[in-house]
CHARMM internal coordinates of N, CA and C (Angstrom, degrees):
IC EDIT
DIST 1 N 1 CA 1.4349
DIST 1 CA 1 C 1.5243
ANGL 1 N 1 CA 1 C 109.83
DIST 1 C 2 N 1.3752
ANGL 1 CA 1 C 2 N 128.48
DIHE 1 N 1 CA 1 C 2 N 166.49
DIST 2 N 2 CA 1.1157
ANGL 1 C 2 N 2 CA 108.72
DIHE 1 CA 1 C 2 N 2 CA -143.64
DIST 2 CA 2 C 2.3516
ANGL 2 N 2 CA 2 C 73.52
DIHE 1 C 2 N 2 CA 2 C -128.11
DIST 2 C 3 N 1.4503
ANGL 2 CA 2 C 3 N 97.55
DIHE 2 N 2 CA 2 C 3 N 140.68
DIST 3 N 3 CA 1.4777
ANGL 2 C 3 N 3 CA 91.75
DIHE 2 CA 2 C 3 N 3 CA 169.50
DIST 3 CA 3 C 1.4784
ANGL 3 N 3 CA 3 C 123.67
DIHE 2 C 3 N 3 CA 3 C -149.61
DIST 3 C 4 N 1.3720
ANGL 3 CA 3 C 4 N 125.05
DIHE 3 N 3 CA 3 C 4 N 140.27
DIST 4 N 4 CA 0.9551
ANGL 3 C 4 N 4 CA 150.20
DIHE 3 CA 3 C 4 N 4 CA -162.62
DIST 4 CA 4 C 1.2946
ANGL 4 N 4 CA 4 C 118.30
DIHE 3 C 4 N 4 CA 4 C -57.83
DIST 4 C 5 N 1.5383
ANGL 4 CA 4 C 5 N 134.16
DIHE 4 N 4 CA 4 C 5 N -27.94
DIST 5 N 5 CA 1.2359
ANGL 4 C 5 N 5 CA 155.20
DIHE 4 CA 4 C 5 N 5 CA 166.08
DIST 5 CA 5 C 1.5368
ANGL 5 N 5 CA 5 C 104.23
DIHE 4 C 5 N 5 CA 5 C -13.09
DIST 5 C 6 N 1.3901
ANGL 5 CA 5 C 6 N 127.22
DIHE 5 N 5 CA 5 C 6 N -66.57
DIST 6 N 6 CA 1.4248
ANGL 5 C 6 N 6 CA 122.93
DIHE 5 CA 5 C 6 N 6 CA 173.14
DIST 6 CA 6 C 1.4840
ANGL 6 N 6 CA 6 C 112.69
DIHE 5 C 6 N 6 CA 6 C -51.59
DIST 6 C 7 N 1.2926
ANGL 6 CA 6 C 7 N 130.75
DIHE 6 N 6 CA 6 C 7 N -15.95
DIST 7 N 7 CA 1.1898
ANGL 6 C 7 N 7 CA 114.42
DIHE 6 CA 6 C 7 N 7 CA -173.75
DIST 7 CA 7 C 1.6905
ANGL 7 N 7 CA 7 C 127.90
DIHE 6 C 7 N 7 CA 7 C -95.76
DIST 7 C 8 N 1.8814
ANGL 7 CA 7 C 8 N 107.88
DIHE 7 N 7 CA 7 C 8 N -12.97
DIST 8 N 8 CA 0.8126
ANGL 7 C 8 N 8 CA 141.73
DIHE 7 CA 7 C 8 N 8 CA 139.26
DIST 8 CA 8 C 1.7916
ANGL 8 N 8 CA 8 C 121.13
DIHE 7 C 8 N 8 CA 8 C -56.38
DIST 8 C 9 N 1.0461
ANGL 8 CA 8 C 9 N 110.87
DIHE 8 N 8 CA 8 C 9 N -39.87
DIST 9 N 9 CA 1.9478
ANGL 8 C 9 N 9 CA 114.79
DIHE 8 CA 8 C 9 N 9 CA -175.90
DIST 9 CA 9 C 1.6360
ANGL 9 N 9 CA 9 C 87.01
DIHE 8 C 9 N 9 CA 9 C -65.52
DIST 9 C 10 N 1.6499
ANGL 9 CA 9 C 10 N 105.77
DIHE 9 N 9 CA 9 C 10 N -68.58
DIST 10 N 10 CA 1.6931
ANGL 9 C 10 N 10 CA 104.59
DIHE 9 CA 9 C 10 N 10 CA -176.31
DIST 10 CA 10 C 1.0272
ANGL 10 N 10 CA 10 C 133.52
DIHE 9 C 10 N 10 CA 10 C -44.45
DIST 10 C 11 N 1.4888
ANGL 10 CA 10 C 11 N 121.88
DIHE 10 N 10 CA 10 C 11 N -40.30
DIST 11 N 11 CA 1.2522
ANGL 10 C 11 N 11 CA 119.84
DIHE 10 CA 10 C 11 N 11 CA 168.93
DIST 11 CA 11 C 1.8546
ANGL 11 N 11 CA 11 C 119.72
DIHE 10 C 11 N 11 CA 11 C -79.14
DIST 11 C 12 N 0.8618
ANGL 11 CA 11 C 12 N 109.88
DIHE 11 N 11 CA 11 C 12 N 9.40
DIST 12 N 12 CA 1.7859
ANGL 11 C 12 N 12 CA 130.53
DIHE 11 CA 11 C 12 N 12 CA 155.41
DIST 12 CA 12 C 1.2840
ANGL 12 N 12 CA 12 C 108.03
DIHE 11 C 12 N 12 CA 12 C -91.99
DIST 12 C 13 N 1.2888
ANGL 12 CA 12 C 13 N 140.38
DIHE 12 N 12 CA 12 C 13 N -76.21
DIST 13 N 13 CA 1.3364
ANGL 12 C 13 N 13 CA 114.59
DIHE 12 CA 12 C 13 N 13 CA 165.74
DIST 13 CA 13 C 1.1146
ANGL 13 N 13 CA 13 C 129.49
DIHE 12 C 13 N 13 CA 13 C -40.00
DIST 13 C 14 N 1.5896
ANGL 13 CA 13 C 14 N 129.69
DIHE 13 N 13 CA 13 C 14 N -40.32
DIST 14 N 14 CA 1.4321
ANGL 13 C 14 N 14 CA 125.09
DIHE 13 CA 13 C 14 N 14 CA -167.15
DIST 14 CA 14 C 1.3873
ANGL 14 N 14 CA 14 C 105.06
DIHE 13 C 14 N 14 CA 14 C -71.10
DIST 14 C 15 N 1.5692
ANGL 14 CA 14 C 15 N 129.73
DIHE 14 N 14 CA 14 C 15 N -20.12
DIST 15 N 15 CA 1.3840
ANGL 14 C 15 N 15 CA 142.59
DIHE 14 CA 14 C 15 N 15 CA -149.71
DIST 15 CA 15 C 1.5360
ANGL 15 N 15 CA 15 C 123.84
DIHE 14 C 15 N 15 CA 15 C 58.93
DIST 15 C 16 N 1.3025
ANGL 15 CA 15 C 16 N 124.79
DIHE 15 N 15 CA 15 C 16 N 20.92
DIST 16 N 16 CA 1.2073
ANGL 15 C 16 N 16 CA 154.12
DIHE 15 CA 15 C 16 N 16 CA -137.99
DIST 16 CA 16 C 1.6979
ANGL 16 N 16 CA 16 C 95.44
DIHE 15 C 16 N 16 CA 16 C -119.27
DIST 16 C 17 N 1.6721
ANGL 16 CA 16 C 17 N 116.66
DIHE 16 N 16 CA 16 C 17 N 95.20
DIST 17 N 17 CA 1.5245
ANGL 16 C 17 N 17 CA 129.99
DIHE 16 CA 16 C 17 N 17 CA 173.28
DIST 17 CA 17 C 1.3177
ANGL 17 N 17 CA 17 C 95.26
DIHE 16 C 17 N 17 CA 17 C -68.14
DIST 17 C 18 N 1.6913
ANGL 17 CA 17 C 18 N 98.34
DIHE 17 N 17 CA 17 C 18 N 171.78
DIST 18 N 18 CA 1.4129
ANGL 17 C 18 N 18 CA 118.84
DIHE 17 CA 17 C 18 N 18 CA 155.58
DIST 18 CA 18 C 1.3717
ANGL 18 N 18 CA 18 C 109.06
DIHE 17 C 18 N 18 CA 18 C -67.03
DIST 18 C 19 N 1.2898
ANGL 18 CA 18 C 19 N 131.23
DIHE 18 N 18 CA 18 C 19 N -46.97
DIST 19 N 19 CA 1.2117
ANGL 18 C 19 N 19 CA 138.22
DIHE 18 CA 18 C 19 N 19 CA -163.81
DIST 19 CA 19 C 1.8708
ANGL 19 N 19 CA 19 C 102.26
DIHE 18 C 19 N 19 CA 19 C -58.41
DIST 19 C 20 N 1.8015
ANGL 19 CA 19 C 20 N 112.75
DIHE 19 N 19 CA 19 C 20 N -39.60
DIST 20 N 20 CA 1.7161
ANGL 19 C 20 N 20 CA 117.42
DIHE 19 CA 19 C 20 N 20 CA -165.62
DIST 20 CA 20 C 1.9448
ANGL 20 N 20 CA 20 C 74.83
DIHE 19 C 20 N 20 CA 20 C -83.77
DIST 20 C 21 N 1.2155
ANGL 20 CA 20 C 21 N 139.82
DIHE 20 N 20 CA 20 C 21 N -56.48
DIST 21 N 21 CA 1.3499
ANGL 20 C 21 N 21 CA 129.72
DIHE 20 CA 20 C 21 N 21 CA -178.21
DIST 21 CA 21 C 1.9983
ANGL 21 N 21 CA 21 C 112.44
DIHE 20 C 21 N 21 CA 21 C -23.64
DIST 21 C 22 N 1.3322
ANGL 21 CA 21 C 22 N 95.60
DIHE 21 N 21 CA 21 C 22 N -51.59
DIST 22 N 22 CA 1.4682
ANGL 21 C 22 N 22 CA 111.22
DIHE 21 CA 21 C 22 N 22 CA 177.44
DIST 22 CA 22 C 0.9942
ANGL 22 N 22 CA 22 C 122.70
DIHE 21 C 22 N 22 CA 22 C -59.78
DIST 22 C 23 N 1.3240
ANGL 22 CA 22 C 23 N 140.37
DIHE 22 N 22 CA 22 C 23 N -61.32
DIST 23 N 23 CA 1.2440
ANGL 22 C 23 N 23 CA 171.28
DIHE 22 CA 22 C 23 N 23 CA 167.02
DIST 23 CA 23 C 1.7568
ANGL 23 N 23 CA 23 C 94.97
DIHE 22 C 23 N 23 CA 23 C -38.06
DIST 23 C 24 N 1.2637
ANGL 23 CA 23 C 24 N 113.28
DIHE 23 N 23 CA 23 C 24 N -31.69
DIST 24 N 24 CA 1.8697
ANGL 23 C 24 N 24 CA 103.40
DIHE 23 CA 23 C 24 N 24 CA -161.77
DIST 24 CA 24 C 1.7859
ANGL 24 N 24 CA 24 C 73.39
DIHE 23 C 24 N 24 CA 24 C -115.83
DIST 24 C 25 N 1.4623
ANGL 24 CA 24 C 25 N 133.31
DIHE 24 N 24 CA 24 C 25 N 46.50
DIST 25 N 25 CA 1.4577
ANGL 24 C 25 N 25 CA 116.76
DIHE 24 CA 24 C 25 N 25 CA 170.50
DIST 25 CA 25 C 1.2855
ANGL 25 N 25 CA 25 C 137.60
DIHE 24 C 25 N 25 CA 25 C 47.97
DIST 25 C 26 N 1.3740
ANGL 25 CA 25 C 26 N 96.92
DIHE 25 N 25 CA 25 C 26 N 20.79
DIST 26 N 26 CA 1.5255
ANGL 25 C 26 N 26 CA 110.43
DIHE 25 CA 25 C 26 N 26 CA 164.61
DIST 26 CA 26 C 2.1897
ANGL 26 N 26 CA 26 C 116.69
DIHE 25 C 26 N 26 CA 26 C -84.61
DIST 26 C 27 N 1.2836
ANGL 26 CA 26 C 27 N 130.07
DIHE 26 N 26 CA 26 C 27 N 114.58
DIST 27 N 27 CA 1.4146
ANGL 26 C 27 N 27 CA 113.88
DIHE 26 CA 26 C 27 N 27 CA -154.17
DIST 27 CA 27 C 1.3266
ANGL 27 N 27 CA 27 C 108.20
DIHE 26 C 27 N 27 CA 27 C -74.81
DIST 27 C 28 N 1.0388
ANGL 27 CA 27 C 28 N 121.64
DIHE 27 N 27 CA 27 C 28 N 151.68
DIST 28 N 28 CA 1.5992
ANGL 27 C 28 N 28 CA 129.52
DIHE 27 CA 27 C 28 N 28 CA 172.58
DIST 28 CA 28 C 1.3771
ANGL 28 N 28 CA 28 C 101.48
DIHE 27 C 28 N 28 CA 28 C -54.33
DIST 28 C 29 N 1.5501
ANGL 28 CA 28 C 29 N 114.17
DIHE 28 N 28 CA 28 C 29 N -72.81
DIST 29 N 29 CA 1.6408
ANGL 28 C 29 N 29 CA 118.10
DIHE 28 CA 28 C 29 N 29 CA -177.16
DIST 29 CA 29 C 1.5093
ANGL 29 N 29 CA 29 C 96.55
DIHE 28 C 29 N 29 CA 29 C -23.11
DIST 29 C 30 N 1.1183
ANGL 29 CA 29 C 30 N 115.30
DIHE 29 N 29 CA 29 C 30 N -79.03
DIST 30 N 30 CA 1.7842
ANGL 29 C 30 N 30 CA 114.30
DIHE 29 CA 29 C 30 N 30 CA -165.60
DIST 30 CA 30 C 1.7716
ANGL 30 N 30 CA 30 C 122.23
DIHE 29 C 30 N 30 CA 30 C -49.19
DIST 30 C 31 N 1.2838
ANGL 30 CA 30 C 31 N 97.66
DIHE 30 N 30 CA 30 C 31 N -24.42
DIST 31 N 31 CA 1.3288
ANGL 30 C 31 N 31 CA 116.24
DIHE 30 CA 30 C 31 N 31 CA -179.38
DIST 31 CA 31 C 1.3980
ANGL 31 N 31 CA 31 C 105.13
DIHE 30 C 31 N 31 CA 31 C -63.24
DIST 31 C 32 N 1.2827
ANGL 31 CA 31 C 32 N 129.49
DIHE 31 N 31 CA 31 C 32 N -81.25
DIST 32 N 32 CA 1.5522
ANGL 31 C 32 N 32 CA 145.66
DIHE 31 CA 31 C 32 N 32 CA 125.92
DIST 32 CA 32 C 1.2927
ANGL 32 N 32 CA 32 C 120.72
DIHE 31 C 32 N 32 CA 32 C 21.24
DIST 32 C 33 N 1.3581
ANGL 32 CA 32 C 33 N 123.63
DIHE 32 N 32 CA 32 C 33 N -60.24
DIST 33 N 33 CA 1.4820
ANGL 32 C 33 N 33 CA 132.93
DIHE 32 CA 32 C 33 N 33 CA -179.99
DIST 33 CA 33 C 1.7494
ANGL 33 N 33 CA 33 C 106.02
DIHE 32 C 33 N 33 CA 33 C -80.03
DIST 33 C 34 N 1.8830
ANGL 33 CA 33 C 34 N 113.35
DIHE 33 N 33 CA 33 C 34 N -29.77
DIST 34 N 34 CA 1.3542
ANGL 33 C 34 N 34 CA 92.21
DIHE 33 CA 33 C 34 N 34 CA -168.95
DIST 34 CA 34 C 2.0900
ANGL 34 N 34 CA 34 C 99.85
DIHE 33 C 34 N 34 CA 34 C -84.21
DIST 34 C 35 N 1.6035
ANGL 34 CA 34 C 35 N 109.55
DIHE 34 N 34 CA 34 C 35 N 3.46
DIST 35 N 35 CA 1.4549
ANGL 34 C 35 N 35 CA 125.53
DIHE 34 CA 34 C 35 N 35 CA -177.75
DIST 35 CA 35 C 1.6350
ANGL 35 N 35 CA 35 C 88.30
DIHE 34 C 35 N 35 CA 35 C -81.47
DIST 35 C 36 N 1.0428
ANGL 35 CA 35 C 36 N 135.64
DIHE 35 N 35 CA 35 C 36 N -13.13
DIST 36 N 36 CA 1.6597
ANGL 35 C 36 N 36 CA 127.40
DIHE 35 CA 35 C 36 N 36 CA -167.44
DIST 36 CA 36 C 1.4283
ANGL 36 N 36 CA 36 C 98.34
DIHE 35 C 36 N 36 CA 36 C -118.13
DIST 36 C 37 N 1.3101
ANGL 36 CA 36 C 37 N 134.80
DIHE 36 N 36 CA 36 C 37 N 0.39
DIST 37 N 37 CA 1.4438
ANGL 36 C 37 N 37 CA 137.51
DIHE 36 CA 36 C 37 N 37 CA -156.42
DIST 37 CA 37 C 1.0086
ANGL 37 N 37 CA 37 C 119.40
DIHE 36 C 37 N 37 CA 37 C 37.52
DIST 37 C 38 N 1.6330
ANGL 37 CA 37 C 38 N 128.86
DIHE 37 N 37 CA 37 C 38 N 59.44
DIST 38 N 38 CA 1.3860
ANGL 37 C 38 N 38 CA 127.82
DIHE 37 CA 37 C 38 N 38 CA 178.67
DIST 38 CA 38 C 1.6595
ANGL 38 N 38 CA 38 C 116.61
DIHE 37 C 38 N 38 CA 38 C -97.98
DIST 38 C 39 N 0.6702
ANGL 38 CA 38 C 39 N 143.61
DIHE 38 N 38 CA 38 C 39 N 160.23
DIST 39 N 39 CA 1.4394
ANGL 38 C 39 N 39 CA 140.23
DIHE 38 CA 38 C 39 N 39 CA 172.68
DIST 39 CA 39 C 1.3164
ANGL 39 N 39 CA 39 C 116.37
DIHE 38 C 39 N 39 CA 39 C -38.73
DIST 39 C 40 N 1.5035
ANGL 39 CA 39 C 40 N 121.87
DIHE 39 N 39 CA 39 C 40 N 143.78
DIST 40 N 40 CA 1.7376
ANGL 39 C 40 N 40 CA 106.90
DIHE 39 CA 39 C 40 N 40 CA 166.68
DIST 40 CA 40 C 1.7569
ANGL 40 N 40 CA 40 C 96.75
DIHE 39 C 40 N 40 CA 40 C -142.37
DIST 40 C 41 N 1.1687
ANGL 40 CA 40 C 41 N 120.09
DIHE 40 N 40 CA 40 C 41 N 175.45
DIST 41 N 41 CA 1.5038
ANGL 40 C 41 N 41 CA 125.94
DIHE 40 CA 40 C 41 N 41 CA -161.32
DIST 41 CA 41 C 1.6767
ANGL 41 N 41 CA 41 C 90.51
DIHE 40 C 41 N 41 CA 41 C -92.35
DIST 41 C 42 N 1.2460
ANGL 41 CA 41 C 42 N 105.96
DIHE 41 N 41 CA 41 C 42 N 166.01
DIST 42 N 42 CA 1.9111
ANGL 41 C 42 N 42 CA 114.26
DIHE 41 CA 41 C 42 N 42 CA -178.75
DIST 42 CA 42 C 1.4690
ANGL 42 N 42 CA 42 C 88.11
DIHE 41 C 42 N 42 CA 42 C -76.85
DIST 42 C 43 N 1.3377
ANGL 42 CA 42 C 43 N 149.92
DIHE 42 N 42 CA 42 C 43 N -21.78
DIST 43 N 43 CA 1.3009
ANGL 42 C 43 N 43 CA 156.89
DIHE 42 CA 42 C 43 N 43 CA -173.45
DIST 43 CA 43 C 1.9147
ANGL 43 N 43 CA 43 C 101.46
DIHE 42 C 43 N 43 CA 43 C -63.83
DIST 43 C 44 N 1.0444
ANGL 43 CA 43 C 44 N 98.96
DIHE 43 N 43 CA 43 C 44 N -64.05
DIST 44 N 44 CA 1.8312
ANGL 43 C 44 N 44 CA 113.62
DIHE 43 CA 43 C 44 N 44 CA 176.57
DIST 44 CA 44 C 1.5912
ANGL 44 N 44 CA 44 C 88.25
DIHE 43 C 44 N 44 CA 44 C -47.17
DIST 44 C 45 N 1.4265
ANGL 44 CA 44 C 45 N 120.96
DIHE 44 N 44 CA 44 C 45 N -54.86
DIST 45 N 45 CA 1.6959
ANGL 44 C 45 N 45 CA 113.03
DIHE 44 CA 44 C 45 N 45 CA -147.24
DIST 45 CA 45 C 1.6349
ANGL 45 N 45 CA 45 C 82.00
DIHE 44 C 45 N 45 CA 45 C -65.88
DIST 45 C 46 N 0.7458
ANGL 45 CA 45 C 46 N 143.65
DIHE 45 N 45 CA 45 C 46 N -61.70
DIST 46 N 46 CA 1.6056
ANGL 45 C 46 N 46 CA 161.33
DIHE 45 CA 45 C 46 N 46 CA -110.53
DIST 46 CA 46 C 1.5767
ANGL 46 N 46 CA 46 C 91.71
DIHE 45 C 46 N 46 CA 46 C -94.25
DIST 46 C 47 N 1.3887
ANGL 46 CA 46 C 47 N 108.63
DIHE 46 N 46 CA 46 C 47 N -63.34
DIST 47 N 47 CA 2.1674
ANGL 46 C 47 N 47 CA 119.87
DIHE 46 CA 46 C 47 N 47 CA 167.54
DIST 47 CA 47 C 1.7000
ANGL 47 N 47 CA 47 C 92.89
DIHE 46 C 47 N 47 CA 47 C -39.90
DIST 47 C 48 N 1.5514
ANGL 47 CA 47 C 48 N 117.38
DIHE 47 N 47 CA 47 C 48 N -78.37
DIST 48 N 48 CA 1.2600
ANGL 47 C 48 N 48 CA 104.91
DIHE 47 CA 47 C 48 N 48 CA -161.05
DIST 48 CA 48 C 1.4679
ANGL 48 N 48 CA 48 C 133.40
DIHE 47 C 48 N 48 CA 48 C -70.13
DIST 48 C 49 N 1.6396
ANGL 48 CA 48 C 49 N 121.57
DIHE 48 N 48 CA 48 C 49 N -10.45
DIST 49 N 49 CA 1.1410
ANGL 48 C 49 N 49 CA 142.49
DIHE 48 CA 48 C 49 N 49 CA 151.43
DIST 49 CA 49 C 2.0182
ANGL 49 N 49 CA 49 C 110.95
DIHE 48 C 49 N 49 CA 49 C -41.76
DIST 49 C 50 N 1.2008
ANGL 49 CA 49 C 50 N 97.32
DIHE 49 N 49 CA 49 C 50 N -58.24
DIST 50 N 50 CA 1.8801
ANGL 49 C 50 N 50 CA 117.64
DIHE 49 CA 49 C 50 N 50 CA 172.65
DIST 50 CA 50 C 1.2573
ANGL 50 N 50 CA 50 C 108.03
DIHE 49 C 50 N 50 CA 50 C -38.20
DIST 50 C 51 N 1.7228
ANGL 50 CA 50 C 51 N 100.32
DIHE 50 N 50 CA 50 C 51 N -64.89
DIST 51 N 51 CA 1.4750
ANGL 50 C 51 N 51 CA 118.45
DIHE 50 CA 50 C 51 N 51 CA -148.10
DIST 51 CA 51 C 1.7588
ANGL 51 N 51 CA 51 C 85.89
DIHE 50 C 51 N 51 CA 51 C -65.80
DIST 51 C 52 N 1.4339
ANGL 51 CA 51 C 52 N 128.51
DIHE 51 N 51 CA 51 C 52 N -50.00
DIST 52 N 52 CA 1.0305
ANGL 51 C 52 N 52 CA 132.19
DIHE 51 CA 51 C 52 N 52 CA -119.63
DIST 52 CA 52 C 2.0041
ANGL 52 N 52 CA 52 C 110.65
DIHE 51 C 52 N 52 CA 52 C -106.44
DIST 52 C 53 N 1.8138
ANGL 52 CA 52 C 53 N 85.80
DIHE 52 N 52 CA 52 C 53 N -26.58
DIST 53 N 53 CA 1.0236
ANGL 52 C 53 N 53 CA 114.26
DIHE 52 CA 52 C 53 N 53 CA 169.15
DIST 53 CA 53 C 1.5743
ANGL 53 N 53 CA 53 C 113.66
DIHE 52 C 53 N 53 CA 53 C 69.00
DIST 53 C 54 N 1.5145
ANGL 53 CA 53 C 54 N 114.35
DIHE 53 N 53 CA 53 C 54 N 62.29
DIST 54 N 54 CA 1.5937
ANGL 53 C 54 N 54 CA 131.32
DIHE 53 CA 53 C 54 N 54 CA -148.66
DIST 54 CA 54 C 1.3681
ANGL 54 N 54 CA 54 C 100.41
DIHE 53 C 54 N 54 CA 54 C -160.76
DIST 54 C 55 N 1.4522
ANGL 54 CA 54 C 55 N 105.56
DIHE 54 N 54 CA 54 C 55 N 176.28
DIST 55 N 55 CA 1.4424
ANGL 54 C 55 N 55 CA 112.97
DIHE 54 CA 54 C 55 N 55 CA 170.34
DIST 55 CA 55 C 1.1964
ANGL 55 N 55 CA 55 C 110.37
DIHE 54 C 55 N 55 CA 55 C -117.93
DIST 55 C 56 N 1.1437
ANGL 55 CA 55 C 56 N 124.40
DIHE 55 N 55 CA 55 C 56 N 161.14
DIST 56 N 56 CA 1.8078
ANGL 55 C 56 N 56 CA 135.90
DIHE 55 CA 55 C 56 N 56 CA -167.97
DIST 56 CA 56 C 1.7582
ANGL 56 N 56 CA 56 C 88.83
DIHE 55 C 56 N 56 CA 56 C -60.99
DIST 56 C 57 N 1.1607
ANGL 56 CA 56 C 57 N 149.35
DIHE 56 N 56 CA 56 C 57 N -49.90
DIST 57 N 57 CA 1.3495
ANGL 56 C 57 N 57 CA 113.72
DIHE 56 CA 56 C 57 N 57 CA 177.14
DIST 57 CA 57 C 1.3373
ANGL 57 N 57 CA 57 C 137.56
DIHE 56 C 57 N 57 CA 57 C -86.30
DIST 57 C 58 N 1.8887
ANGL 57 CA 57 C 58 N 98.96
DIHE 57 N 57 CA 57 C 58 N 34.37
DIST 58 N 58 CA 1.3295
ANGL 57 C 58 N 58 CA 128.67
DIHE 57 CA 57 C 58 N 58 CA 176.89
DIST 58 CA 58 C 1.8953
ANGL 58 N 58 CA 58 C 92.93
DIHE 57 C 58 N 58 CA 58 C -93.11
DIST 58 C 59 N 1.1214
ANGL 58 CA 58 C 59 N 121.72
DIHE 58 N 58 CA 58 C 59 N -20.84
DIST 59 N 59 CA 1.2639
ANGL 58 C 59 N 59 CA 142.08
DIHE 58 CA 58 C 59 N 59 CA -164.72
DIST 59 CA 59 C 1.4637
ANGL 59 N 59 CA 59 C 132.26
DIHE 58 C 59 N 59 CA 59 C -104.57
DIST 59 C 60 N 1.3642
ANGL 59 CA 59 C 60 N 93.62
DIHE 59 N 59 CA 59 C 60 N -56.04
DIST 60 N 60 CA 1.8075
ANGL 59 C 60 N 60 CA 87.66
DIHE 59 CA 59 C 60 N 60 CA 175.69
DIST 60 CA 60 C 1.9441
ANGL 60 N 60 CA 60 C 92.16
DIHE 59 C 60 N 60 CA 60 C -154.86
DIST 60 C 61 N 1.2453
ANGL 60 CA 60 C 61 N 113.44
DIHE 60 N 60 CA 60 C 61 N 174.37
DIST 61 N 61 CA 1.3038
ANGL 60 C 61 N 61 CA 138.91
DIHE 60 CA 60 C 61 N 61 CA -165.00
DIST 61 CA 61 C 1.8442
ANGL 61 N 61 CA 61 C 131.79
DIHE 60 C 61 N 61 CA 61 C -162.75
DIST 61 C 62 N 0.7051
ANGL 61 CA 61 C 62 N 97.41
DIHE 61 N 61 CA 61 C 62 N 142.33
DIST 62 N 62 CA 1.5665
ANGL 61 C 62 N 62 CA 101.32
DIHE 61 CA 61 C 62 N 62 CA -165.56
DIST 62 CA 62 C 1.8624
ANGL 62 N 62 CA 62 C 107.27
DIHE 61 C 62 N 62 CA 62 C -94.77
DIST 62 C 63 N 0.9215
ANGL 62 CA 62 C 63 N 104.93
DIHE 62 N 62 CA 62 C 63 N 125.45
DIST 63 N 63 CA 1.6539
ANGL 62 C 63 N 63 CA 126.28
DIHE 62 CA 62 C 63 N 63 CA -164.17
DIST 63 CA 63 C 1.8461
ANGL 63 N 63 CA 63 C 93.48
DIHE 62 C 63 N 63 CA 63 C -124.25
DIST 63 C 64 N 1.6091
ANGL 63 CA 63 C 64 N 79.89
DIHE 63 N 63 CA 63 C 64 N 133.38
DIST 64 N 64 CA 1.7659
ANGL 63 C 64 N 64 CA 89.31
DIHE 63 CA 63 C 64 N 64 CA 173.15
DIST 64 CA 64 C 1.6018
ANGL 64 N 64 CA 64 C 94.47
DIHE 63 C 64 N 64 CA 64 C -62.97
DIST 64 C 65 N 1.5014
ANGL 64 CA 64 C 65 N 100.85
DIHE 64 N 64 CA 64 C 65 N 156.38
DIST 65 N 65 CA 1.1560
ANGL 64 C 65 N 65 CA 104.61
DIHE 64 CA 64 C 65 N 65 CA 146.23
DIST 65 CA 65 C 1.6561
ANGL 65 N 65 CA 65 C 127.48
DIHE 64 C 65 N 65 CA 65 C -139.26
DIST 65 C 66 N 1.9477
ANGL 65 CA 65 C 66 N 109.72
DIHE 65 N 65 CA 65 C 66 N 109.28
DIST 66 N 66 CA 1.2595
ANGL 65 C 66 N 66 CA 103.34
DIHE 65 CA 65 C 66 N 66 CA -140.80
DIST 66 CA 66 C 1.5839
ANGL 66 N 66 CA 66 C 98.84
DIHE 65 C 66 N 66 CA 66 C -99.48
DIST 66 C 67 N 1.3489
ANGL 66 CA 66 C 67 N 123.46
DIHE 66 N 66 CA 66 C 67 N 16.43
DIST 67 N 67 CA 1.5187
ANGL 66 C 67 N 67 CA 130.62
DIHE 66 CA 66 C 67 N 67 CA 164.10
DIST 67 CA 67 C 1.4032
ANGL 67 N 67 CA 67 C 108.30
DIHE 66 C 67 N 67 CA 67 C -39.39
DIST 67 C 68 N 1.3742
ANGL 67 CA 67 C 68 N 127.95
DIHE 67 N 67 CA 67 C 68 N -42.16
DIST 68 N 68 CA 1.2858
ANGL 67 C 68 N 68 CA 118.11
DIHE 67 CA 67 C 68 N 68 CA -159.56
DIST 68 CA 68 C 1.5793
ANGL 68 N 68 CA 68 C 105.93
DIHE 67 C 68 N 68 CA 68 C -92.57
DIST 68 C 69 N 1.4542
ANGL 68 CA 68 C 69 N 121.25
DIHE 68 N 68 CA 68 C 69 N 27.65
DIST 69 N 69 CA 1.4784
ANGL 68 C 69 N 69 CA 142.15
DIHE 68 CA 68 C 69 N 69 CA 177.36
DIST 69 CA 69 C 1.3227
ANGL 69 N 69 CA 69 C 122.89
DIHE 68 C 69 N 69 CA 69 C -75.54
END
COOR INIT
IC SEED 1 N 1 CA 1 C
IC BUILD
């Protein structure tokens, strides 16, 4: 499964809120959903890569997922 956790670490280092995410037109809704691990388009990765000034595995990461064991 793929999770968002790095994208949260980065934006702790960068010092970079949801709220400064907002402010530079990044949407809350989307913000929110990648806080719930919901799907987002390579378009979102690509905005927050910009905004953030990183690479997509500044962003998200792929985690076994061994539930289905």
């Amino acid at each position: 499964m793929i999770s968002y956790e790095p994208l949260f670490k980065t934006m702790k280092e960068k010092k970079i809120s949801s709220y400064e995410l907002a402010k530079r037109g990044f949407p809350r809704s989307t913000y929110y959903a990648l806080k719930q691990g919901k799907s987002v388009t390579t378009n979102t990765v690509n905005q927050l890569c910009s905004l953030l000034h990183c690479s997509v595995s500044d962003i998200m990461e792929y985690v076994e997922d061994n539930s289905d064991i």
